[in-house]
C-alpha positions as CSV (number, residue, x, y, z in Angstrom):
1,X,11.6,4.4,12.4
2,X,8.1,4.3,13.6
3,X,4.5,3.4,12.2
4,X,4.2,7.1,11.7
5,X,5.6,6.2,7.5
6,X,2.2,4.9,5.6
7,X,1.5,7.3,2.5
8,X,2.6,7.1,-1.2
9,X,2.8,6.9,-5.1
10,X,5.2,7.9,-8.0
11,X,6.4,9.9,-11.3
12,X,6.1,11.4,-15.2
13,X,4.6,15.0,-16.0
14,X,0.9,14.7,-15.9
15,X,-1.3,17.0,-17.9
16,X,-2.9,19.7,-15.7
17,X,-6.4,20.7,-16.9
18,X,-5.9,19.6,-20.4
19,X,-8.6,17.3,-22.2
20,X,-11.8,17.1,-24.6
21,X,-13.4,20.5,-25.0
22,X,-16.9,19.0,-25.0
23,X,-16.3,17.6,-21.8
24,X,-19.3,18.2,-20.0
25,X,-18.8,15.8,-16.6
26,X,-17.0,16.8,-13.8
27,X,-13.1,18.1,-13.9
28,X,-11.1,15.2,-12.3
29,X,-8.2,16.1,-9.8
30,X,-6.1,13.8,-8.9
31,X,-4.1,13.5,-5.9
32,X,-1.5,11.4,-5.2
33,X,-0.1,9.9,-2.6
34,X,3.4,9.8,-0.5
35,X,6.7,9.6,-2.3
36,X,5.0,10.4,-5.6
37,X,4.1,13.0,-8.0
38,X,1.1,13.8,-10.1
39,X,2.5,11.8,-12.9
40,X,1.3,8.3,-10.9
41,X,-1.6,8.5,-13.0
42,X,0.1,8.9,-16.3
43,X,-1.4,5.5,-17.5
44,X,-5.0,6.2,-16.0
45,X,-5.3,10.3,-17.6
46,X,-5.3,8.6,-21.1
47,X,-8.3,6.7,-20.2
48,X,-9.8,9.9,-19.0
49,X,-9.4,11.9,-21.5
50,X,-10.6,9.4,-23.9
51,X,-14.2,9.5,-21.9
52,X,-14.5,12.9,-22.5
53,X,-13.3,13.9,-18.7
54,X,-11.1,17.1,-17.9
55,X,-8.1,16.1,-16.0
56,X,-5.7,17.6,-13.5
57,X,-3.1,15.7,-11.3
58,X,-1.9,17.8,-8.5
59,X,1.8,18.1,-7.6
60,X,2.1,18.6,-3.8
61,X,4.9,19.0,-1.8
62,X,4.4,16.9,1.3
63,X,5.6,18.6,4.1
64,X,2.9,18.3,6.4
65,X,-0.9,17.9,5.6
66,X,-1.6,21.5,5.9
67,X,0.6,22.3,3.0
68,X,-1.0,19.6,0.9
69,X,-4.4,20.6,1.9
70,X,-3.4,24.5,0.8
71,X,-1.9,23.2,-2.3
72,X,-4.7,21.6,-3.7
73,X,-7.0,23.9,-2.5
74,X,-5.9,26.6,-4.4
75,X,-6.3,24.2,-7.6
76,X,-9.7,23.7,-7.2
77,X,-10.3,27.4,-6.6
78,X,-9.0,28.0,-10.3
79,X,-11.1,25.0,-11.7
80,X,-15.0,26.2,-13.0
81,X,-17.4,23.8,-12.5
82,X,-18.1,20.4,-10.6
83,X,-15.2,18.7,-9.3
84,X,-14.6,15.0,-8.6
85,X,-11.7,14.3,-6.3
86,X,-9.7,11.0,-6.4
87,X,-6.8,10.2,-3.5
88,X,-4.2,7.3,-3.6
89,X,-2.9,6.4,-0.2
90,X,-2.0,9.2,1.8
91,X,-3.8,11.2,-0.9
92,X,-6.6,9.9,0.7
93,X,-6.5,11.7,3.9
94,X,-5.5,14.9,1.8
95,X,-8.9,14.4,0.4
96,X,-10.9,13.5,3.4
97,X,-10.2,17.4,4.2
98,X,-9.9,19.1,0.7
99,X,-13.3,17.5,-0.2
100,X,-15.5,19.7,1.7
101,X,-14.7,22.4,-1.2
102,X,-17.9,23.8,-2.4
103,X,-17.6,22.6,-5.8
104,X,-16.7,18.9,-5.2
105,X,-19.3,16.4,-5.7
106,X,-17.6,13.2,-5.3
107,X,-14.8,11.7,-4.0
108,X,-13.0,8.5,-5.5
109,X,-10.1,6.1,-2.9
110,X,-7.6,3.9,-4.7
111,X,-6.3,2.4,-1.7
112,X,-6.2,5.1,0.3
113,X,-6.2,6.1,3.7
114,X,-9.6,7.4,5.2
115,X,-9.6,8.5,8.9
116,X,-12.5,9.6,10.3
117,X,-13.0,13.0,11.7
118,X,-10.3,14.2,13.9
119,X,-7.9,11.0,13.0
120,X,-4.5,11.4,11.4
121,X,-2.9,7.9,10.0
122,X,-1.0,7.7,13.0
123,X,-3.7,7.8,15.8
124,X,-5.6,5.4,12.9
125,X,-2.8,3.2,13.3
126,X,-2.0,3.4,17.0
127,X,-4.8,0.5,17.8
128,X,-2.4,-2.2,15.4
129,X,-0.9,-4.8,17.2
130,X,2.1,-3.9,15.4
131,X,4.2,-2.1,12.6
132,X,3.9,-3.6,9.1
133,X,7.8,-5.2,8.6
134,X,8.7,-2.6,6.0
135,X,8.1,-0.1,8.2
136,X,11.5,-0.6,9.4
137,X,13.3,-0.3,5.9
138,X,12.4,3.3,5.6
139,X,15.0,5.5,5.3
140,X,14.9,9.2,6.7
141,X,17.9,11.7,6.5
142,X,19.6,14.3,8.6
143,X,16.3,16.7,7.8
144,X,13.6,13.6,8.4
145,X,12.7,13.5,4.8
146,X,11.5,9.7,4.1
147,X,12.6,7.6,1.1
148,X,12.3,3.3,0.4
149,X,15.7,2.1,-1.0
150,X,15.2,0.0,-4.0
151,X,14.8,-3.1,-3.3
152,X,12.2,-2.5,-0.4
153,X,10.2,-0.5,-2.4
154,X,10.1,-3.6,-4.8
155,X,9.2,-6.1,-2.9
156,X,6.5,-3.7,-0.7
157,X,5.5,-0.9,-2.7
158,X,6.0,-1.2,-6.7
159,X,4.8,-5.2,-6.5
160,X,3.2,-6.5,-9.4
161,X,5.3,-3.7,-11.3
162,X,8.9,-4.5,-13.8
163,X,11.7,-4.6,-12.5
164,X,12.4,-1.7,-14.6
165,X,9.4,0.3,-13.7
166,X,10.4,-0.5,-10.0
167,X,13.7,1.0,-10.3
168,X,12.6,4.5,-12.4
169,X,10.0,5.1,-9.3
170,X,13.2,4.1,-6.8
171,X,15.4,6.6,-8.4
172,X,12.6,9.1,-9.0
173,X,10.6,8.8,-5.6
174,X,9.6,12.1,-4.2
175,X,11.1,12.4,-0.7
176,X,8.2,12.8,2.4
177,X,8.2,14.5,5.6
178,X,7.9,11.8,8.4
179,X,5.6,14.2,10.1
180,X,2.6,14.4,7.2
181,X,1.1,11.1,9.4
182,X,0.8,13.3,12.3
183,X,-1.8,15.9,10.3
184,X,-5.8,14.9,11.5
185,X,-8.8,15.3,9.4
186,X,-11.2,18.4,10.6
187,X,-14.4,18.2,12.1
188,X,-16.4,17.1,9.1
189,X,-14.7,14.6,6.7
190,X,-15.4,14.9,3.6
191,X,-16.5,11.3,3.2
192,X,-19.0,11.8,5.5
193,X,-21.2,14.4,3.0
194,X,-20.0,13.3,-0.3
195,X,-20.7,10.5,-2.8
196,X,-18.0,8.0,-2.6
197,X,-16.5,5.1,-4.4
198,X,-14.0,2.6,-3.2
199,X,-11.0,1.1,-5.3
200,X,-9.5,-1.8,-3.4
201,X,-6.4,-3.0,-4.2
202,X,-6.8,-7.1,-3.8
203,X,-2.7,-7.5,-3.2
204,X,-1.8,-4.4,-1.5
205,X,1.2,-5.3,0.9
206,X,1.0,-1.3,2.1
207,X,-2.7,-0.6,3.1
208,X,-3.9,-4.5,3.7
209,X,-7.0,-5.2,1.8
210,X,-9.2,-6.0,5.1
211,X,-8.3,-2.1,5.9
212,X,-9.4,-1.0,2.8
213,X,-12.9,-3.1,3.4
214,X,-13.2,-1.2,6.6
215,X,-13.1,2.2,5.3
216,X,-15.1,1.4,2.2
217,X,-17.8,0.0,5.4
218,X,-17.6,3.0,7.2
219,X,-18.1,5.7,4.1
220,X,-21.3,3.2,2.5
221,X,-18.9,3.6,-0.8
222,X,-19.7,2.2,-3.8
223,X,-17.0,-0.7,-3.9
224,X,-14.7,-1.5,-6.7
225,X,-11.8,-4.4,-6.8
226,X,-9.1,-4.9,-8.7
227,X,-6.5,-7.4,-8.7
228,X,-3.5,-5.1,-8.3
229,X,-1.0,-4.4,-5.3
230,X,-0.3,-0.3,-4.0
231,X,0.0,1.2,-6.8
232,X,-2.6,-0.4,-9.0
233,X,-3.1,3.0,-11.0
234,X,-0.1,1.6,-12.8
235,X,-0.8,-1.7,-13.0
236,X,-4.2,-1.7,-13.5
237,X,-4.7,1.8,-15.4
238,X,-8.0,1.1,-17.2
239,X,-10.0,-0.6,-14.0
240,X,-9.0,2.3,-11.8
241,X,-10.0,4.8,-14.6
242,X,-13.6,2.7,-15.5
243,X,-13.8,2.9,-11.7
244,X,-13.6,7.0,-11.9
245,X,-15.5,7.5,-14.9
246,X,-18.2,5.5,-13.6
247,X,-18.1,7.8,-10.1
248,X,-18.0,11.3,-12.8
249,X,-21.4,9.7,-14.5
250,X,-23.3,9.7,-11.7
């Protein structure tokens, strides 16, 4: 398989829209990555809740960009209010496009993909010298639909995770298109117009840290690090959600 495999995430029903009724911050949608669900941020909605923050985590379906982009743009149409938008991986480009909604006021990346205008991940990727070595352990079926077999996703993916943990999100990854890589960002990313803050995964083996530095550069973000690998939502749930509440406050 080719480079064009570099989104993600994982599962657990997350709470849509439910928190403190004196909230008076921003709602908080969060959108997760590739071979995820919204319940990737089980650990961190706690947290957000406890600051007095309304919370929704998306569930898209990822087929292509433009059906995640729809998706969670017809969540933020039924949300009142401000909105502050935080992306994991692939979730990332999802909100490079979504965050040009009216009522968002900030954006938040946890390790996350940002291409600049007109980019997709895969023309982002095209300059690398060459494919990461997981790459290559990907799976895709008959229909193209993308999955990590276990112990791949272990050693790449779920590190600094149980080896528990790393086989629930094996058995309960949600499969991806192979094409989502192909969709582009519009015109005007949101990046570009919108307060931003940074969460950089220190041990990511899927988005390298120097990456993450680069996109962090190019948006001016406010920069937070935590000492996590990919999916440092889970195993780092209070930094990443101090790292959001902080972007809500101002």
């Amino acid at each position: 398989m080719s480079a064009s495999l570099y989104p993600f995430a994982s599962p657990v029903f997350a709470a849509e829209g439910s928190a403190s009724a004196s909230s008076s911050g921003p709602t908080v949608v969060l959108v997760h990555g590739a071979w995820a669900d919204g319940s990737c941020w089980e650990y961190v909605i706690p947290h957000l809740h406890d600051a007095g923050l309304k919370v929704v985590a998306v569930q898209n379906p990822l087929s292509s960009l433009d059906a995640d982009v729809a998706n969670v743009t017809r969540v933020l149409d039924d949300i009142e209010g401000d909105i502050l938008l935080v992306g994991h991986s692939y979730g990332g480009v999802v909100i490079s496009e979504v965050g040009n909604h009216p009522r968002v006021v900030g954006l938040v990346y946890v390790t996350a993909f940002a291409p600049a205008p007109g980019q997709s991940i895969n023309s982002l990727l095209a300059s690398a010298p060459e494919a990461p070595p997981w790459v290559g352990l990907l799976h895709a079926d008959a229909g193209g639909w993308v999955t990590w077999p276990a112990e791949a996703m272990a050693t790449w993916f779920a590190t600094g995770l149980s080896p528990e943990r790393q086989a629930v999100l094996a058995a309960t990854q949600h499969p991806t298109f192979y094409q989502v890589n192909d969709g582009a960002v519009g015109e005007v990313a949101a990046w570009t117009v919108r307060p931003t803050t940074y969460v950089i995964a220190t041990q990511d083996q899927i988005i390298p840290p120097p990456l993450q530095h680069m996109f962090a550069e190019a948006m001016n973000a406010e920069v937070v690090e935590v000492d996590g690998g990919h999916l440092v939502m889970l195993n780092q749930p209070d930094a990443v959600a101090a790292a959001i509440v902080s972007a809500a406050g101002r």
